[in-house]
ZAMARGU-4260 file (C-alpha; in steps of 0.2 Angstrom, whole numbers, plus 5000, padded with zeros to 4 digits):
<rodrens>
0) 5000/5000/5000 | 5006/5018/4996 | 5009/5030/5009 | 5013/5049/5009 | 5026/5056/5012
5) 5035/5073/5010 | 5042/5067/4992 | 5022/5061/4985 | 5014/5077/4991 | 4999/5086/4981
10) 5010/5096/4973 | 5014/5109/4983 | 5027/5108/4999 | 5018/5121/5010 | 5001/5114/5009
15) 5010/5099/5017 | 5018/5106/5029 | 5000/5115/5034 | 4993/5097/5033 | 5006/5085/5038
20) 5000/5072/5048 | 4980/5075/5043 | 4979/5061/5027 | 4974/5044/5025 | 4978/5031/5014
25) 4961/5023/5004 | 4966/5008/4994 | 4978/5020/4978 | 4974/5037/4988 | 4981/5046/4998
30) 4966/5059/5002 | 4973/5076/5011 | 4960/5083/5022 | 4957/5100/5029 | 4954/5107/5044
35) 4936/5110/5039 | 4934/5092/5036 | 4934/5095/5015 | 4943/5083/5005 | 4957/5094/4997
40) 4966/5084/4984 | 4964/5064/4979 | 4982/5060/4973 | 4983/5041/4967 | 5000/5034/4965
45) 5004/5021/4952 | 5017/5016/4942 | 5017/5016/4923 | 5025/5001/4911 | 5030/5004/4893
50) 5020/4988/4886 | 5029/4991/4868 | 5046/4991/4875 | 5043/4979/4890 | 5050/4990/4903
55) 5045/5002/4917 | 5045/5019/4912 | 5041/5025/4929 | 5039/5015/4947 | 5032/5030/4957
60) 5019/5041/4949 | 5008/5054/4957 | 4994/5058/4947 | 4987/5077/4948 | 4969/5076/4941
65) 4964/5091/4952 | 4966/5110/4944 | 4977/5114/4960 | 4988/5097/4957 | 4986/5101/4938
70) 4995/5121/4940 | 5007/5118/4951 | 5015/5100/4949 | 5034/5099/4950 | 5033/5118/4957
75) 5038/5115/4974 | 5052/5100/4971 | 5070/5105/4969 | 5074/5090/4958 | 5064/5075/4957
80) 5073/5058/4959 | 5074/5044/4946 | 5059/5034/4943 | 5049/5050/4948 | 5034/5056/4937
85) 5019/5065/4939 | 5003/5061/4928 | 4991/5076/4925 | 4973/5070/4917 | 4964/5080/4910
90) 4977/5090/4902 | 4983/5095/4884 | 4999/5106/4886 | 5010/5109/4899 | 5025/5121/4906
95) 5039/5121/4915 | 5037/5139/4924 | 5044/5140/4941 | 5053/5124/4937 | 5073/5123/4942
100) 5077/5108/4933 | 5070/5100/4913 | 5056/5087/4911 | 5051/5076/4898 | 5032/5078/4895
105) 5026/5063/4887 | 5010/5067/4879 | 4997/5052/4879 | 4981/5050/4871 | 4967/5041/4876
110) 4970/5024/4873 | 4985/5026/4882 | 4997/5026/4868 | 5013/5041/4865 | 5008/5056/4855
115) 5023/5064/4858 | 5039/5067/4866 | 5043/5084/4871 | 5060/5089/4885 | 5055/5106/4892
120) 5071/5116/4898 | 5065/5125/4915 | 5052/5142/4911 | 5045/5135/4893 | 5029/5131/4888
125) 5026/5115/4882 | 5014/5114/4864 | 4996/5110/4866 | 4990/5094/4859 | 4971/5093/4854
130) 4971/5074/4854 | 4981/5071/4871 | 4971/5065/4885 | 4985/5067/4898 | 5005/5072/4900
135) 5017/5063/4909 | 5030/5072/4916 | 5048/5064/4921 | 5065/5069/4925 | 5073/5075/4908
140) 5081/5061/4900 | 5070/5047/4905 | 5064/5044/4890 | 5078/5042/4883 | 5087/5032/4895
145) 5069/5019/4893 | 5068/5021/4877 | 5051/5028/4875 | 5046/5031/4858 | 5033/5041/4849
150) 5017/5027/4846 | 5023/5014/4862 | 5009/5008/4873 | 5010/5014/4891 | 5000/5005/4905
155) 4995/5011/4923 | 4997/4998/4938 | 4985/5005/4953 | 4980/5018/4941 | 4960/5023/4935
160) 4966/5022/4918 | 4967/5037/4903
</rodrens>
Protein backbone atom coordinates (compact mmCIF):
# COMPACT_ATOMS: atom_id res chain seq x y z
CA UNK A 1 0.00 0.00 0.00
CA UNK A 2 1.24 3.57 -0.72
CA UNK A 3 1.83 5.90 1.77
CA UNK A 4 2.55 9.84 1.82
CA UNK A 5 5.17 11.22 2.37
CA UNK A 6 6.97 14.54 2.03
CA UNK A 7 8.35 13.41 -1.69
CA UNK A 8 4.35 12.15 -2.99
CA UNK A 9 2.82 15.45 -1.76
CA UNK A 10 -0.10 17.26 -3.71
CA UNK A 11 2.04 19.22 -5.45
CA UNK A 12 2.73 21.85 -3.32
CA UNK A 13 5.50 21.67 -0.27
CA UNK A 14 3.64 24.23 2.02
CA UNK A 15 0.20 22.74 1.74
CA UNK A 16 1.98 19.76 3.32
CA UNK A 17 3.67 21.24 5.74
CA UNK A 18 -0.02 23.03 6.79
CA UNK A 19 -1.47 19.43 6.51
CA UNK A 20 1.14 16.90 7.67
CA UNK A 21 0.05 14.44 9.66
CA UNK A 22 -3.99 15.07 8.59
CA UNK A 23 -4.13 12.23 5.46
CA UNK A 24 -5.21 8.87 5.02
CA UNK A 25 -4.34 6.24 2.84
CA UNK A 26 -7.79 4.54 0.81
CA UNK A 27 -6.76 1.61 -1.17
CA UNK A 28 -4.38 4.04 -4.39
CA UNK A 29 -5.17 7.44 -2.48
CA UNK A 30 -3.85 9.27 -0.47
CA UNK A 31 -6.76 11.84 0.45
CA UNK A 32 -5.35 15.30 2.25
CA UNK A 33 -7.99 16.54 4.43
CA UNK A 34 -8.63 20.04 5.87
CA UNK A 35 -9.23 21.37 8.81
CA UNK A 36 -12.88 22.06 7.75
CA UNK A 37 -13.17 18.42 7.20
CA UNK A 38 -13.12 18.92 2.92
CA UNK A 39 -11.43 16.66 0.92
CA UNK A 40 -8.58 18.74 -0.63
CA UNK A 41 -6.90 16.71 -3.12
CA UNK A 42 -7.25 12.83 -4.15
CA UNK A 43 -3.51 12.00 -5.32
CA UNK A 44 -3.31 8.18 -6.54
CA UNK A 45 0.05 6.71 -6.95
CA UNK A 46 0.78 4.20 -9.58
CA UNK A 47 3.41 3.30 -11.63
CA UNK A 48 3.37 3.13 -15.41
CA UNK A 49 4.94 0.18 -17.79
CA UNK A 50 5.96 0.77 -21.40
CA UNK A 51 3.94 -2.44 -22.84
CA UNK A 52 5.82 -1.79 -26.36
CA UNK A 53 9.24 -1.83 -24.93
CA UNK A 54 8.54 -4.23 -22.04
CA UNK A 55 9.94 -1.98 -19.44
CA UNK A 56 9.05 0.30 -16.63
CA UNK A 57 8.91 3.88 -17.68
CA UNK A 58 8.16 5.09 -14.17
CA UNK A 59 7.84 3.08 -10.69
CA UNK A 60 6.39 5.98 -8.61
CA UNK A 61 3.78 8.11 -10.23
CA UNK A 62 1.50 10.82 -8.63
CA UNK A 63 -1.29 11.61 -10.60
CA UNK A 64 -2.68 15.47 -10.37
CA UNK A 65 -6.26 15.28 -11.76
CA UNK A 66 -7.28 18.30 -9.67
CA UNK A 67 -6.85 22.02 -11.15
CA UNK A 68 -4.52 22.84 -8.02
CA UNK A 69 -2.47 19.49 -8.56
CA UNK A 70 -2.75 20.28 -12.33
CA UNK A 71 -0.95 24.15 -11.94
CA UNK A 72 1.42 23.64 -9.71
CA UNK A 73 3.08 19.98 -10.23
CA UNK A 74 6.78 19.87 -9.92
CA UNK A 75 6.63 23.56 -8.59
CA UNK A 76 7.51 23.04 -5.19
CA UNK A 77 10.31 20.09 -5.75
CA UNK A 78 13.97 21.06 -6.13
CA UNK A 79 14.82 17.96 -8.33
CA UNK A 80 12.75 14.94 -8.57
CA UNK A 81 14.55 11.65 -8.12
CA UNK A 82 14.88 8.87 -10.72
CA UNK A 83 11.83 6.86 -11.48
CA UNK A 84 9.72 9.92 -10.32
CA UNK A 85 6.87 11.18 -12.65
CA UNK A 86 3.83 12.96 -12.20
CA UNK A 87 0.58 12.17 -14.30
CA UNK A 88 -1.71 15.30 -15.07
CA UNK A 89 -5.50 14.04 -16.65
CA UNK A 90 -7.27 15.91 -17.94
CA UNK A 91 -4.68 17.95 -19.68
CA UNK A 92 -3.41 19.00 -23.15
CA UNK A 93 -0.29 21.22 -22.84
CA UNK A 94 1.99 21.72 -20.29
CA UNK A 95 4.90 24.29 -18.73
CA UNK A 96 7.89 24.19 -16.97
CA UNK A 97 7.40 27.89 -15.27
CA UNK A 98 8.77 27.98 -11.83
CA UNK A 99 10.59 24.74 -12.57
CA UNK A 100 14.64 24.63 -11.70
CA UNK A 101 15.41 21.56 -13.49
CA UNK A 102 14.06 20.08 -17.32
CA UNK A 103 11.27 17.40 -17.79
CA UNK A 104 10.25 15.12 -20.31
CA UNK A 105 6.47 15.70 -21.09
CA UNK A 106 5.13 12.68 -22.51
CA UNK A 107 1.94 13.39 -24.28
CA UNK A 108 -0.62 10.48 -24.20
CA UNK A 109 -3.75 9.92 -25.76
CA UNK A 110 -6.61 8.24 -24.76
CA UNK A 111 -6.06 4.73 -25.44
CA UNK A 112 -2.96 5.17 -23.62
CA UNK A 113 -0.52 5.27 -26.50
CA UNK A 114 2.58 8.28 -26.91
CA UNK A 115 1.53 11.12 -28.96
CA UNK A 116 4.68 12.74 -28.47
CA UNK A 117 7.71 13.39 -26.84
CA UNK A 118 8.66 16.79 -25.85
CA UNK A 119 11.94 17.86 -23.05
CA UNK A 120 11.03 21.28 -21.67
CA UNK A 121 14.29 23.15 -20.35
CA UNK A 122 12.99 25.06 -17.08
CA UNK A 123 10.42 28.36 -17.74
CA UNK A 124 8.93 27.00 -21.38
CA UNK A 125 5.83 26.22 -22.45
CA UNK A 126 5.24 23.09 -23.68
CA UNK A 127 2.73 22.80 -27.13
CA UNK A 128 -0.71 22.06 -26.79
CA UNK A 129 -2.09 18.74 -28.13
CA UNK A 130 -5.80 18.70 -29.21
CA UNK A 131 -5.89 14.79 -29.15
CA UNK A 132 -3.84 14.23 -25.87
CA UNK A 133 -5.71 12.94 -22.96
CA UNK A 134 -2.92 13.47 -20.30
CA UNK A 135 1.01 14.39 -20.07
CA UNK A 136 3.33 12.58 -18.14
CA UNK A 137 5.98 14.50 -16.87
CA UNK A 138 9.60 12.76 -15.84
CA UNK A 139 12.99 13.89 -14.95
CA UNK A 140 14.56 15.01 -18.34
CA UNK A 141 16.25 12.17 -19.98
CA UNK A 142 13.93 9.42 -18.92
CA UNK A 143 12.86 8.81 -21.97
CA UNK A 144 15.62 8.38 -23.46
CA UNK A 145 17.41 6.36 -21.09
CA UNK A 146 13.77 3.74 -21.48
CA UNK A 147 13.60 4.20 -24.69
CA UNK A 148 10.27 5.68 -25.02
CA UNK A 149 9.20 6.26 -28.42
CA UNK A 150 6.50 8.17 -30.30
CA UNK A 151 3.36 5.38 -30.85
CA UNK A 152 4.55 2.88 -27.55
CA UNK A 153 1.87 1.70 -25.34
CA UNK A 154 1.94 2.79 -21.72
CA UNK A 155 -0.10 1.08 -19.08
CA UNK A 156 -0.98 2.13 -15.47
CA UNK A 157 -0.52 -0.36 -12.41
CA UNK A 158 -3.01 0.95 -9.49
CA UNK A 159 -3.91 3.63 -11.76
CA UNK A 160 -7.92 4.60 -12.95
CA UNK A 161 -6.78 4.31 -16.45
CA UNK A 162 -6.56 7.38 -19.49
Amino acid sequence: MPACHPGLDPGSGIIWTVMKNKHKIEGNLCIITLKRGEKFARISHMQIVNATRRNILAPEVREARSFLGRLTGWVKHTDPRPGQGLYLTPCRGVHSLGLRFAIDAVYITNDGSVQEIYTLLPWRIGPCKLHCRGVLELPAGTCEIMSCQKGDQLEQINGKGW
